[in-house]
C-alpha positions, 0 to 999 in steps of 0.5 A: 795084724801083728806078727807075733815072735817068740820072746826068748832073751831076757834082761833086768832092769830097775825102774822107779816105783812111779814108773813100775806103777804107771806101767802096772796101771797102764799094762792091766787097762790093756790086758797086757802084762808088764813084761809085754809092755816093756817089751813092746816099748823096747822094741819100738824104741830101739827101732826108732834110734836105729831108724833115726841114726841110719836117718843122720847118716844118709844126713851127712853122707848127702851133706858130703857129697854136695859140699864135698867137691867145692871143699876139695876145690877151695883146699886146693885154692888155699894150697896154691896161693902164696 
C-alpha cells in the first residue's frame, strides 16, 4: 500500500494542449485528478534522476579507484623519463 503524504508546495507549469489532453483523458480512465498525476509522475521522475545520478557517481568513483593507482604510476613514469 501506498503511503500517502500530505501535498503542500505548489508549482505551475504549461503543457501543450496534447499533453493537458492526454493527461485529462489518462487522469479521468483512473479516477484520479490531474494534479494527482502530475504529482505522481514528478515524483517518480525526480527519484529516477536523483537514483540514476547517485548510479554514475558510485560509476566514476569505482572507475577511479581501479584505474587510479596505474594512472599514478604511469604519471610518475612520464615524470622520471628523459
Amino acid at each position: 500500500m501506498a503511503i500517502k503524504q500530505k501535498r503542500d508546495k505548489g508549482l505551475k507549469i504549461l503543457m501543450t494542449e496534447a499533453t493537458h489532453s492526454r493527461l485529462v483523458a489518462l487522469s479521468e480512465s483512473l479516477g484520479q485528478s490531474p494534479a494527482t498525476l502530475a504529482s505522481m509522475a514528478v515524483s517518480e521522475y525526480v527519484a529516477r534522476l536523483t537514483a540514476n545520478s547517485a548510479m554514475g557517481a558510485q560509476a566514476v568513483k569505482a572507475m577511479v579507484d581501479h584505474i587510479g593507482p596505474a594512472f599514478v604510476d604511469q604519471m610518475k613514469l612520464m615524470a622520471e623519463s628523459p
